[in-house]
C-alpha positions as CSV (number, residue, x, y, z in Angstrom):
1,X,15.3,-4.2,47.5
2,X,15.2,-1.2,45.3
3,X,13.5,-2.5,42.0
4,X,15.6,-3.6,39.1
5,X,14.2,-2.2,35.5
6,X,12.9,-5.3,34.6
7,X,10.1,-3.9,31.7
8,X,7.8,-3.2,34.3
9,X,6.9,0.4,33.3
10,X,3.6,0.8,36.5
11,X,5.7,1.9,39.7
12,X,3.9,3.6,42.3
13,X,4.2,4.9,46.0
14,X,1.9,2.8,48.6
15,X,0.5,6.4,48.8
16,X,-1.6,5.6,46.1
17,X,-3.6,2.9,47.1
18,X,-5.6,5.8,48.7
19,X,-7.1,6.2,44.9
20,X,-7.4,2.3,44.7
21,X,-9.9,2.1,42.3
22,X,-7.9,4.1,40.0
23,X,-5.0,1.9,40.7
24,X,-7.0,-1.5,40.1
25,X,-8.3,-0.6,37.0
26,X,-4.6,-0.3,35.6
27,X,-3.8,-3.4,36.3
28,X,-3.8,-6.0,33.8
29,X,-2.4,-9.6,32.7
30,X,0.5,-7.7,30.9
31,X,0.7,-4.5,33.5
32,X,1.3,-5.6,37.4
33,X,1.5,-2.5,39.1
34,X,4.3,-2.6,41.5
35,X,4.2,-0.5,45.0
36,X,7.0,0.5,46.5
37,X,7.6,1.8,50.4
38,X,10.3,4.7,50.8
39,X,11.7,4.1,47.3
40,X,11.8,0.5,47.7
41,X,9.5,-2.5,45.9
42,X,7.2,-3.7,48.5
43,X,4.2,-5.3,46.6
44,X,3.1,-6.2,43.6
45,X,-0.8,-6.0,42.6
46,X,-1.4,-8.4,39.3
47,X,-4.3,-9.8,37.5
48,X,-5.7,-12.6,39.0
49,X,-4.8,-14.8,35.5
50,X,-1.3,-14.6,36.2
51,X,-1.7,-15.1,39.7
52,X,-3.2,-18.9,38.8
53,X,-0.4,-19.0,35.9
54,X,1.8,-18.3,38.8
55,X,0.6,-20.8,41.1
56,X,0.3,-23.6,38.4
57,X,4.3,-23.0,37.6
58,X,4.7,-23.6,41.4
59,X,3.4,-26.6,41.7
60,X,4.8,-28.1,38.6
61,X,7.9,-27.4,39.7
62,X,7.1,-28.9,42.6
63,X,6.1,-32.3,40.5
64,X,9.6,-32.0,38.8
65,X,11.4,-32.2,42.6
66,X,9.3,-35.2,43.2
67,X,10.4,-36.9,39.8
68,X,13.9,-36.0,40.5
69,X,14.3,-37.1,44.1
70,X,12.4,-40.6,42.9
71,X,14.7,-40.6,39.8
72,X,18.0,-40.3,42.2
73,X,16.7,-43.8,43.8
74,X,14.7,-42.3,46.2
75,X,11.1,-44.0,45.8
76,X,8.1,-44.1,47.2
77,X,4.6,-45.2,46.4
78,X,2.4,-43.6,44.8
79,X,-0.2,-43.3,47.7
80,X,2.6,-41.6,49.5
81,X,3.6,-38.8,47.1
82,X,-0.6,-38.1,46.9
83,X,-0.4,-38.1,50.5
84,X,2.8,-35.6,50.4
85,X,1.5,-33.2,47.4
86,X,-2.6,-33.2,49.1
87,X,-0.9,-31.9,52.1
88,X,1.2,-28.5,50.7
């Protein structure tokens, strides 16, 4: 997928990883660097902040599915959705 310009300004060749240190120490919580593979986005290197951000926005939304689906008429007890979100 060639990258969209979506602000992120630090877009590098995987070539560069071989200067890794130098690469690390640009990233920060408002600079992921992105690394691409023959011209196209292939990873993404961020701070480890927005990593957790990231991963706490997962599982809320995961929370909101569980509402929803008990909301429709779908219930369960409470034992079973700590069961079901213990074992993600």
């Amino acid at each position: 997928m060639k990258i969209p310009n979506s602000g992120i300004n630090n877009i590098k060749p995987i070539s560069e990883l071989r200067s890794y240190n130098k690469l690390l120490d640009e990233v920060t919580p408002e600079n992921p660097v992105i690394l691409t593979k023959n011209g196209y986005g292939k990873y993404a290197i961020i701070d480890i902040s927005e990593y957790e951000k990231y991963e706490r926005t997962q599982i809320a939304n995961e929370l909101v599915q569980i509402v929803n689906h008990a909301r429709k008429g779908n219930l369960h007890s409470l034992e079973d959705v700590k069961k079901e979100i213990m074992n993600r």
